[in-house]
Steps between C-alpha positions, in 0.01 A plus 500: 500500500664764292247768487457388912895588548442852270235577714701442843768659348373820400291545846802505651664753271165755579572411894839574445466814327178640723752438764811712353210790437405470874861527594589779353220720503519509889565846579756573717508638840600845587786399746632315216472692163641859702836514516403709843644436798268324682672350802293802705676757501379611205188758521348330145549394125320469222495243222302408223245227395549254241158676345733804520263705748760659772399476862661635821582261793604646845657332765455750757192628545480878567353641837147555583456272148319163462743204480469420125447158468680232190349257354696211346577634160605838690264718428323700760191430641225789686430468876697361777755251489303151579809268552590379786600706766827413684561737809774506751433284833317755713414787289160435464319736690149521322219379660402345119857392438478299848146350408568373205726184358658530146490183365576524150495782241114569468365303821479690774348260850411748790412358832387774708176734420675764693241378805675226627337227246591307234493586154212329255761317355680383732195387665447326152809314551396405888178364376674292204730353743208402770349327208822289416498417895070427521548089475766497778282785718199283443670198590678601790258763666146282449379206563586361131785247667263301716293513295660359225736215657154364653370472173844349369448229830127441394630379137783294606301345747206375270827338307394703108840716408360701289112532540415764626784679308719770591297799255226371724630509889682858409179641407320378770771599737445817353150585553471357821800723598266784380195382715697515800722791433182692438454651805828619531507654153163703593715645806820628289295618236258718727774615757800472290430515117207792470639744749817408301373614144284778660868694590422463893843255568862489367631162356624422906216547616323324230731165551497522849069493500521226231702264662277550872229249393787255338689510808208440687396195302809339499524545882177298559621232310859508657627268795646676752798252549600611115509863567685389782752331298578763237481791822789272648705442191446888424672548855144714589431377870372830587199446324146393602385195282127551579574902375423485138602890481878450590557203334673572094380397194789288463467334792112383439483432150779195523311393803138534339678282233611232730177479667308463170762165417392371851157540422459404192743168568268369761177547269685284270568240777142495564393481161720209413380261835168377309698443209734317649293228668331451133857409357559263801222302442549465144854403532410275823204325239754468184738328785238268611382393130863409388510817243803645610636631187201725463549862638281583767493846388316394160205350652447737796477811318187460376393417854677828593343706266113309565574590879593877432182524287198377736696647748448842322861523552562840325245673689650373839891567404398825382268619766687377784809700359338879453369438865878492579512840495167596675 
């Protein structure tokens, strides 16, 4: 325990003394050490290091002369000054100076090529952010929804919570999504994408081609009373329903979304009516036999699931769904 204490005890007398060392070997800055005026009206001073090398420091830089530039310990540093540049509102004049937001002291973000078009990086930071927002594109502009609350139906109908399990429906969702989305992807990457990357469209153009085919998909699977609704509430009378050209984004996709709910609900409805008529005669047959304290649900799941099986339920459900959209 002694030597233990020595030990702490003299590690913190080397901290303390590496510390003192550290202090006081700082050198000090020019503004400080020159007993110059340097409130700026001063033209310059000079001072000396702690190594006891002199230096000269300007405040004014002369004209027709670069800008020297100070680093933290005050001595000067070649080439332009790279902090940040603070101008008065509406001085900027430059074509570069216009382009081009300073963000910090070395990070420079310009978003125009001097063509109209964005810079790499801030198409970079456009193409991060569309990744963040993929699940709720895919979600809302595909046929993932119906897809998925079917499948969600189909499970609690057959009475098993967790078999198949979530990991599992998602996936499927998924791929599914992709086998009827495939079409559509072949269109926005031939008319949209290529020409895109090949320099013959601007990013307008480019989003306006992409979103053609997606428009057009979600249009075939619309209602027209729901595009109705949302033209109404969007106080747009004066346009055409059956015109999928003047009717906005933000009109169709809530509506697309509505219809796929609709849809998908009364998939569901018919997917639970076989189901159904298994759990009343099972409950009817308990009643009848005096076992009343027996859940119904216990013995007609197996019945449920033997049903859904030589009924080659999964290829029914699942085929009768991706025909939806044909």
């Amino acid at each position: 325990m002694i030597c233990q204490g020595k030990g702490r005890a003299a590690l913190l007398v080397i901290l303390l003394a590496a510390f003192i060392l550290f202090f006081f070997s700082k050198p000090v800055r020019a503004e400080e050490y020159s007993g110059a005026d340097t409130s700026g009206s001063a033209a310059g001073f000079t001072g000396t290091t702690t190594a006891g090398s002199s230096y000269e420091s300007r405040t004014t830089p002369v004209e027709g002369e670069r800008s020297p530039n100070y680093n933290q310990l005050g001595f000067e540093e070649k080439g332009y000054n790279s902090g940040t540049v603070i101008r008065e509102p509406g001085t900027s004049e430059d074509e570069d100076d216009l382009a081009s937001l300073n963000v910090g002291n070395n990070l420079n973000i310009t978003y125009s090529d001097g063509r109209g078009n964005l810079s790499g990086s801030l198409r970079i930071l456009i193409t991060l952010t569309l990744i963040a927002l993929a699940p709720t594109l895919i979600i809302m502009l595909t046929s993932f929804t119906r897809i998925l609350v079917v499948l969600h139906f189909t499970r609690a109908a057959l009475g098993t919570q967790t078999a198949p399990p979530n990991q599992v429906l998602v996936g499927l969702t998924l791929f599914l999504t992709f086998f009827i989305m495939q079409p559509t992807i072949t269109q926005i990457n031939a008319e949209a994408v290529k020409p895109f990357e090949a320099g013959r469209m601007t990013q307008t153009e480019f989003i306006d081609t992409a979103m053609k085919p997606i428009r057009t998909f979600m249009y075939g699977q619309t209602q027209i009373k729901d595009v109705q609704l949302f033209l109404d509430i969007a106080d747009l009378d004066d346009i055409e329903v059956n015109d999928l050209e003047d009717i906005p984004s933000y009109v169709l996709i809530p509506s697309y979304i509505i219809s796929e709910l609709r849809t998908a609900f009364i998939i569901g409805f018919l997917i639970y009516i076989p189901f159904i008529v298994i759990d009343m005669v099972v409950a009817s047959t308990l009643m009848s036999m005096g076992m009343m304290m027996l859940p119904p649900t216990t013995i007609s799941m197996p019945f449920k699931i033997l049903l859904f099986v030589l009924a080659d339920g999964w290829n029914l459900v699942i085929g009768s769904l991706v025909r939806t959209f044909y």
